[in-house]
N, CA, C and O atoms as a CHARMM CRD file, in Angstrom:
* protein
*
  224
    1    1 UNK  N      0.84900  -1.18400   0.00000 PROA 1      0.00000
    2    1 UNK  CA     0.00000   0.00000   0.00000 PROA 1      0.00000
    3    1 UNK  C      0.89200   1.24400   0.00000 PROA 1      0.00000
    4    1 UNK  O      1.98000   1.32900   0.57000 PROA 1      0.00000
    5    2 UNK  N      0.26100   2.23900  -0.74700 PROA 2      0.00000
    6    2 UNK  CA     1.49400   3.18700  -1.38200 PROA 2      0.00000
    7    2 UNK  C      1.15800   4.61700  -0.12800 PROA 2      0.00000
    8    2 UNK  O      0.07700   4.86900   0.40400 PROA 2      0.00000
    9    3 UNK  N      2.07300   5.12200   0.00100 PROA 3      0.00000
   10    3 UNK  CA     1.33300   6.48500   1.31400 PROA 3      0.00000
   11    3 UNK  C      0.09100   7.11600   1.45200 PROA 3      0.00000
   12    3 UNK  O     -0.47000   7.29800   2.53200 PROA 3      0.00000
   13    4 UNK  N     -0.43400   7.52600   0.10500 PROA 4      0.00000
   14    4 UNK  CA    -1.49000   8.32400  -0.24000 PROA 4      0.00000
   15    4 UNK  C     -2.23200   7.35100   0.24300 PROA 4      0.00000
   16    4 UNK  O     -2.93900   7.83000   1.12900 PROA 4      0.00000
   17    5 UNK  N     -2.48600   5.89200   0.06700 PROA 5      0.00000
   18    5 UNK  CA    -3.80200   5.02800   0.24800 PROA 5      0.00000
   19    5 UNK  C     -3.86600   5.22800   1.77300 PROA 5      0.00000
   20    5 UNK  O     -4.76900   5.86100   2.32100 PROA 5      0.00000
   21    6 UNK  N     -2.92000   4.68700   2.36500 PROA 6      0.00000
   22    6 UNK  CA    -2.78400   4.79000   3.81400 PROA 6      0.00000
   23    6 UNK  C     -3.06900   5.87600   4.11500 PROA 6      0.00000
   24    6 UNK  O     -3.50500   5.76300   5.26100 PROA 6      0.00000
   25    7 UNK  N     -3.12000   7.07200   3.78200 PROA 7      0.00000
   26    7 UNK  CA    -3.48800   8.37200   4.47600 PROA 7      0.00000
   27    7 UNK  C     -4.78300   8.86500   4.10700 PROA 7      0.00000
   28    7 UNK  O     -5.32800   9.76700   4.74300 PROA 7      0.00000
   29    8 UNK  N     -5.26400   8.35000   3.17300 PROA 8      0.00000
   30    8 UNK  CA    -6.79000   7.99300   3.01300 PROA 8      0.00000
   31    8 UNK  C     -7.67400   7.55000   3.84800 PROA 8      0.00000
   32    8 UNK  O     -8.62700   8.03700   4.45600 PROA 8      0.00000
   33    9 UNK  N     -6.77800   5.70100   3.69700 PROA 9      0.00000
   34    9 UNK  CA    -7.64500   4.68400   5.23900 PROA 9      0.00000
   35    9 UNK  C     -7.40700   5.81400   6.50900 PROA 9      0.00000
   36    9 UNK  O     -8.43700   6.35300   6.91600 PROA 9      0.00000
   37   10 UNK  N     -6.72300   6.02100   6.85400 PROA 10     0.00000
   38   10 UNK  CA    -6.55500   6.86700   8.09500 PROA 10     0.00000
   39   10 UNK  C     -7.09100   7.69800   7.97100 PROA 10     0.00000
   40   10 UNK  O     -8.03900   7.22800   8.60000 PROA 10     0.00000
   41   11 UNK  N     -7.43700   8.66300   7.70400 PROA 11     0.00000
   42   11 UNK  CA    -8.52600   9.61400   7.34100 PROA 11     0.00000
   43   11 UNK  C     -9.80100   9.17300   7.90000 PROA 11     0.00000
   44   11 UNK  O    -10.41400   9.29700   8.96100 PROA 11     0.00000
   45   12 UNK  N     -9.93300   8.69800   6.94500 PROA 12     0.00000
   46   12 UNK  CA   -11.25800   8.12000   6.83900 PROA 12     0.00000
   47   12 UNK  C    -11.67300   6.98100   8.10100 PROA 12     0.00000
   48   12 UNK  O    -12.82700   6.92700   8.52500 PROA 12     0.00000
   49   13 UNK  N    -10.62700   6.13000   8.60700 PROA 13     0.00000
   50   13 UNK  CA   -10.78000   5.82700   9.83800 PROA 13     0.00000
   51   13 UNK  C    -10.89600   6.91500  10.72000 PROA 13     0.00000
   52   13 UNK  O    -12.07300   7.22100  10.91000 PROA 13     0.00000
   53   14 UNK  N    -10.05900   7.61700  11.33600 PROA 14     0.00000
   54   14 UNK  CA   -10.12400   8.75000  11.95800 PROA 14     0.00000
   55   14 UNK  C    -11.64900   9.27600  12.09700 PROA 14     0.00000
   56   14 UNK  O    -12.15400   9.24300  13.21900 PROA 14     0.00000
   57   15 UNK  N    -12.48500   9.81300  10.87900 PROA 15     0.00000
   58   15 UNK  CA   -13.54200  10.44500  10.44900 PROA 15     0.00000
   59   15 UNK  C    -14.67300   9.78000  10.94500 PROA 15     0.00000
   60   15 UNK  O    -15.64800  10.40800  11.36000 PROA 15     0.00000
   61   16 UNK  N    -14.60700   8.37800  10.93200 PROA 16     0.00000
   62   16 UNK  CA   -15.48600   7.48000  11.37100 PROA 16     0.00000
   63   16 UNK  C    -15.53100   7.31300  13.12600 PROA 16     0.00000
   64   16 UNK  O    -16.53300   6.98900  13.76300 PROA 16     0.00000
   65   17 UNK  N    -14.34700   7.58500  13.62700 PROA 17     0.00000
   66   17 UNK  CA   -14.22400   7.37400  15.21100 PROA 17     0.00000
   67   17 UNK  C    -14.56100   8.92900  15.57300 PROA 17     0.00000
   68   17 UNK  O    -14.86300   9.15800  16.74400 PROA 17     0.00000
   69   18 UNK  N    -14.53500   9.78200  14.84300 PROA 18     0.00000
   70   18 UNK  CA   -15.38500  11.16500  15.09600 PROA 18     0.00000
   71   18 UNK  C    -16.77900  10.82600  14.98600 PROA 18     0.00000
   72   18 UNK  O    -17.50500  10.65800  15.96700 PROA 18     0.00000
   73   19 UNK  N    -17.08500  10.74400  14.00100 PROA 19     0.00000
   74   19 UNK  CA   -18.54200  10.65900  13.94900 PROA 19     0.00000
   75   19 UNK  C    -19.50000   9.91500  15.17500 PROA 19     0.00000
   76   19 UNK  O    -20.57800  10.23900  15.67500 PROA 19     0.00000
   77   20 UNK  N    -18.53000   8.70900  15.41800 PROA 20     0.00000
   78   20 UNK  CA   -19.09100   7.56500  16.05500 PROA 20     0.00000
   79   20 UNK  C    -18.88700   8.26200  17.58500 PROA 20     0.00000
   80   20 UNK  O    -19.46200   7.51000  18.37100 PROA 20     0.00000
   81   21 UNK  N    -18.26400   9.46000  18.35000 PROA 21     0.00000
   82   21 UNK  CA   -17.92700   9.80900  19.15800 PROA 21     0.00000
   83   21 UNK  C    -18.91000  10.99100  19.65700 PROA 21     0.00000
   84   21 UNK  O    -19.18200  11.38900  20.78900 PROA 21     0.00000
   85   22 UNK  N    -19.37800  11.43400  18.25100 PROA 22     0.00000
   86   22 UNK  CA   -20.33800  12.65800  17.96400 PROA 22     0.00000
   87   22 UNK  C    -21.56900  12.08600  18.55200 PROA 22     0.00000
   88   22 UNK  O    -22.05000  12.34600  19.65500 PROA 22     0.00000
   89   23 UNK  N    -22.08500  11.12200  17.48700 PROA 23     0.00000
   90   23 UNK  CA   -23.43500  10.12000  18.15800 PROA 23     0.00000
   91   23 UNK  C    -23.45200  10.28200  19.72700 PROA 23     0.00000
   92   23 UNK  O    -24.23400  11.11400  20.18700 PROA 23     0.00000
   93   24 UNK  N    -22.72200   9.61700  20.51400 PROA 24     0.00000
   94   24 UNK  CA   -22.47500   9.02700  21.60500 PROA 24     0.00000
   95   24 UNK  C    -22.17500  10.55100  22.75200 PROA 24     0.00000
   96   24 UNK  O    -22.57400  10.51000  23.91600 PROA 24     0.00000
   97   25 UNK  N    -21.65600  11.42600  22.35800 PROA 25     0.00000
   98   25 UNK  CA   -21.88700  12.47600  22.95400 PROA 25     0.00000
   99   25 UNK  C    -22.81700  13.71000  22.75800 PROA 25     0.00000
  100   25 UNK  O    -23.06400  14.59500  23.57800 PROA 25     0.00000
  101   26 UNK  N    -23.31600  13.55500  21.37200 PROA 26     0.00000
  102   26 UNK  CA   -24.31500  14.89800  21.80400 PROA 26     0.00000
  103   26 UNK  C    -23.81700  15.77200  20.85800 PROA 26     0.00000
  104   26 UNK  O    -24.58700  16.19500  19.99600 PROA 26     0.00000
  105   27 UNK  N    -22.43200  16.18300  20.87500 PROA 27     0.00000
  106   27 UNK  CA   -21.89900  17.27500  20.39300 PROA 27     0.00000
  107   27 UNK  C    -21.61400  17.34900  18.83500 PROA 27     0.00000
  108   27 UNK  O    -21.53000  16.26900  18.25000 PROA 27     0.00000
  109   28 UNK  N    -21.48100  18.33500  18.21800 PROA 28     0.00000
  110   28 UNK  CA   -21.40300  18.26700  16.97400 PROA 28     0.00000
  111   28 UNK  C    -20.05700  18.23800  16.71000 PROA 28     0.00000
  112   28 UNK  O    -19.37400  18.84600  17.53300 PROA 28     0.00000
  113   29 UNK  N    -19.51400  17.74500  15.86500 PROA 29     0.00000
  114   29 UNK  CA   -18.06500  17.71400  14.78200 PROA 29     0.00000
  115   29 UNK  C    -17.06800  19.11200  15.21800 PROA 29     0.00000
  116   29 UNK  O    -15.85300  19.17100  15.40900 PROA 29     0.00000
  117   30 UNK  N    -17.73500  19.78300  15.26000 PROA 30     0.00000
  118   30 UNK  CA   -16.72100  20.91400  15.29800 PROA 30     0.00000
  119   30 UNK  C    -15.99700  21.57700  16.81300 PROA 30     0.00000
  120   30 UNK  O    -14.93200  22.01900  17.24500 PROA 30     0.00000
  121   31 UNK  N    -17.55200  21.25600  17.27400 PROA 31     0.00000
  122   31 UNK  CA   -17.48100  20.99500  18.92900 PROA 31     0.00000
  123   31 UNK  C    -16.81300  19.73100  19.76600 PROA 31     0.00000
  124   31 UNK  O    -16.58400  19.76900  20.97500 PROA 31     0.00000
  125   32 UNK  N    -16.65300  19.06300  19.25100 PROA 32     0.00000
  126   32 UNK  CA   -15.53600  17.94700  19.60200 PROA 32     0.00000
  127   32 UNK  C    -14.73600  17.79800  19.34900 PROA 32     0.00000
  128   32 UNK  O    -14.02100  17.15900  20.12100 PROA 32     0.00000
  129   33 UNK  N    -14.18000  18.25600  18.06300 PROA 33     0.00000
  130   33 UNK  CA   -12.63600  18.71300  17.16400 PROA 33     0.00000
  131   33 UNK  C    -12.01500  19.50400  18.25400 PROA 33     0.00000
  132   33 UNK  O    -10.90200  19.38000  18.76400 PROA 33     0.00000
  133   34 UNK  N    -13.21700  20.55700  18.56400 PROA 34     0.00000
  134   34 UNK  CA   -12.28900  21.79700  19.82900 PROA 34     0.00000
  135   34 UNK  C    -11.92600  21.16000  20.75700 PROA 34     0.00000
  136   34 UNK  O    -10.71900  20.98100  20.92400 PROA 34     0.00000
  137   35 UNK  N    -12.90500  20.61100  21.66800 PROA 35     0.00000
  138   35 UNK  CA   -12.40900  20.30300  22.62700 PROA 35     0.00000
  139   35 UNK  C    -11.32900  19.08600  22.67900 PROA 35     0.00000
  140   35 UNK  O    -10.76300  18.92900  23.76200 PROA 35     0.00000
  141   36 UNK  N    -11.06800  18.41100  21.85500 PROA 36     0.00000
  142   36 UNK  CA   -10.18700  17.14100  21.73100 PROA 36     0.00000
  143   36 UNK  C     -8.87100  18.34400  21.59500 PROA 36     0.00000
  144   36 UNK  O     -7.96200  18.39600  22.42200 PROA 36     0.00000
  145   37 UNK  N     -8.97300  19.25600  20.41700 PROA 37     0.00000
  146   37 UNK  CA    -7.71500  20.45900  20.41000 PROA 37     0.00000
  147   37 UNK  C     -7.41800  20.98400  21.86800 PROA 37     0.00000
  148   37 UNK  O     -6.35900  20.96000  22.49600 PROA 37     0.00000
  149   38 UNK  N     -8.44700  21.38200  22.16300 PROA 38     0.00000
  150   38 UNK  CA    -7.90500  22.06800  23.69900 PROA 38     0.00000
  151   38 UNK  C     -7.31700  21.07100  24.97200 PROA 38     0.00000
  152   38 UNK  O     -6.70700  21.43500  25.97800 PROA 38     0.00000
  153   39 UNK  N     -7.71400  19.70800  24.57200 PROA 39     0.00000
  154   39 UNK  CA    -6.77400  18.74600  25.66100 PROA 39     0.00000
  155   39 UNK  C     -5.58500  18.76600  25.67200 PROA 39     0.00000
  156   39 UNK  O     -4.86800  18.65600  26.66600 PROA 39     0.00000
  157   40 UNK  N     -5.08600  18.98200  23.98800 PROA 40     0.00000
  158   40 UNK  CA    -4.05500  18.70000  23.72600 PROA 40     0.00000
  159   40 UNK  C     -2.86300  20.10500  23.26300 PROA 40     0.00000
  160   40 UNK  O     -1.63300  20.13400  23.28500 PROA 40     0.00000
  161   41 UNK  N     -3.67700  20.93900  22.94900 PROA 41     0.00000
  162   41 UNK  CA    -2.65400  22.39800  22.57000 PROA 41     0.00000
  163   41 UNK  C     -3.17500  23.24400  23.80900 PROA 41     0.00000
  164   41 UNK  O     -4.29900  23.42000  24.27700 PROA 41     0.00000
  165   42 UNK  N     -2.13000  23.61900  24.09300 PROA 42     0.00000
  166   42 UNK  CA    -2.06300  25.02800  25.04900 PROA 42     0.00000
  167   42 UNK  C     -1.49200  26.20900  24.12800 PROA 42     0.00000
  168   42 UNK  O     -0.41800  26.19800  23.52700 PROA 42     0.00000
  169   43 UNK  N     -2.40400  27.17900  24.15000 PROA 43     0.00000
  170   43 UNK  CA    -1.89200  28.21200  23.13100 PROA 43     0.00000
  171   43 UNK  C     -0.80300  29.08800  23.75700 PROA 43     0.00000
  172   43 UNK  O     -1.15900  29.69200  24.76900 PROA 43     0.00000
  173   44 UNK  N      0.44300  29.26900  23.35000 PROA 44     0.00000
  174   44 UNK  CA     1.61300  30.09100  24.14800 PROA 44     0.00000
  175   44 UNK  C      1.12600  31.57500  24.20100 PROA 44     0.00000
  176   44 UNK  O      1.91000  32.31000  24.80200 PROA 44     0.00000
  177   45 UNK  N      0.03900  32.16000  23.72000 PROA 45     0.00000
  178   45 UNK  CA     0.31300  33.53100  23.92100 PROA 45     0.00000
  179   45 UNK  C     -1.74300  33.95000  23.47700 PROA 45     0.00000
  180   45 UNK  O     -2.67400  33.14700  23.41600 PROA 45     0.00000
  181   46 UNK  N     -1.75400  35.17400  23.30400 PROA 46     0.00000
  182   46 UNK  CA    -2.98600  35.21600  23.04200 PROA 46     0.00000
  183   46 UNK  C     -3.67700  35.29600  21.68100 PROA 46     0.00000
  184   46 UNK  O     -4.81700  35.07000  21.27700 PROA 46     0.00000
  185   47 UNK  N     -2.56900  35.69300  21.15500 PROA 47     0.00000
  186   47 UNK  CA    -2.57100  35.73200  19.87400 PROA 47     0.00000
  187   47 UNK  C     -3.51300  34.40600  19.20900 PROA 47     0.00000
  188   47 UNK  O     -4.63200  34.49900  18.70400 PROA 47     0.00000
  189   48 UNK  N     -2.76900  33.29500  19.36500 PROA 48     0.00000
  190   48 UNK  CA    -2.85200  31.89400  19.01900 PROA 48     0.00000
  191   48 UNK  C     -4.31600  31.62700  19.99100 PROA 48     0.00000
  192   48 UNK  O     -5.20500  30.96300  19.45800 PROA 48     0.00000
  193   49 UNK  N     -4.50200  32.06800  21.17700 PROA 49     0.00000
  194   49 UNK  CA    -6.03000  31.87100  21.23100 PROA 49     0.00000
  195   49 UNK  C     -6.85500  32.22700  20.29400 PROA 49     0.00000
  196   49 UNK  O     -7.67100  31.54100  19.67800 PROA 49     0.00000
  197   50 UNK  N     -6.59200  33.39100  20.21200 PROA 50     0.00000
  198   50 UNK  CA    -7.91700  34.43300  19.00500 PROA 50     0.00000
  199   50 UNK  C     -7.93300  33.46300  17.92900 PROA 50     0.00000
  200   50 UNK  O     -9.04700  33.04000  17.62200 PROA 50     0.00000
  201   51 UNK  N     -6.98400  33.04700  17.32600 PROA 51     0.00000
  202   51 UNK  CA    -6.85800  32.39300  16.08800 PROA 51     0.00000
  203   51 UNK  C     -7.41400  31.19000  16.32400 PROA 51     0.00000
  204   51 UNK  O     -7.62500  30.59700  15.26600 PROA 51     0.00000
  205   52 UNK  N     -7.89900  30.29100  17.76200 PROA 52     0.00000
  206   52 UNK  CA    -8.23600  28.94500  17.83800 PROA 52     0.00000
  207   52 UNK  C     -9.88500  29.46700  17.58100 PROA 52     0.00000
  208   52 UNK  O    -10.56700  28.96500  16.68700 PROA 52     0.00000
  209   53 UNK  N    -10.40000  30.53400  18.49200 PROA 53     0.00000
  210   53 UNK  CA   -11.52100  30.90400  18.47100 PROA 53     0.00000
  211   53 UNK  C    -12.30900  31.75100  16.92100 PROA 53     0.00000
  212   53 UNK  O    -13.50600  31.97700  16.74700 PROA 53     0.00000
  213   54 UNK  N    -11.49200  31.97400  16.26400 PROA 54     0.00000
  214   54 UNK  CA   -11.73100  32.23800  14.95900 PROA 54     0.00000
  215   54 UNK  C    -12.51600  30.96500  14.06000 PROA 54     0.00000
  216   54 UNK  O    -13.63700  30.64800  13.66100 PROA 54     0.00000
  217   55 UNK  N    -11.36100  30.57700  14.04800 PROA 55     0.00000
  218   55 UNK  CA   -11.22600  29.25600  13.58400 PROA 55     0.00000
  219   55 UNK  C    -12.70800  28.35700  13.98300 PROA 55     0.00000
  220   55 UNK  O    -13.21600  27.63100  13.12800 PROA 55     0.00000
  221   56 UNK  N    -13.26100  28.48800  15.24400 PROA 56     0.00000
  222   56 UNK  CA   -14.43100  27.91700  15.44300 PROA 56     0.00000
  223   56 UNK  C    -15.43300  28.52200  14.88600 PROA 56     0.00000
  224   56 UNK  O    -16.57200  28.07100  15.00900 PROA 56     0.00000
């Protein structure tokens, strides 16, 4: 399997354990994208907040 396929399946796996996470909590896609982001990035300054909250 050549990279591109694999980063497809993964994708698309990925996409599916969102969705399936979405169901099960309530929250919508974009609202769970954030908060899964905010477990994991701490923004160094404020700047990079504004830009997370944009972004939503």
């Amino acid at each position: 399997m050549n990279k591109a396929k694999i980063s497809i399946a993964l994708t698309k796996s990925l996409l599916k354990q969102i969705n399936d996470e979405c169901k099960q909590t309530g929250l919508s896609r974009s609202s769970f994208i954030e908060m899964i982001l905010r477990q994991y990035y701490r923004p160094k300054d404020q700047k990079e907040t504004a830009v997370l909250r944009a972004a939503h």
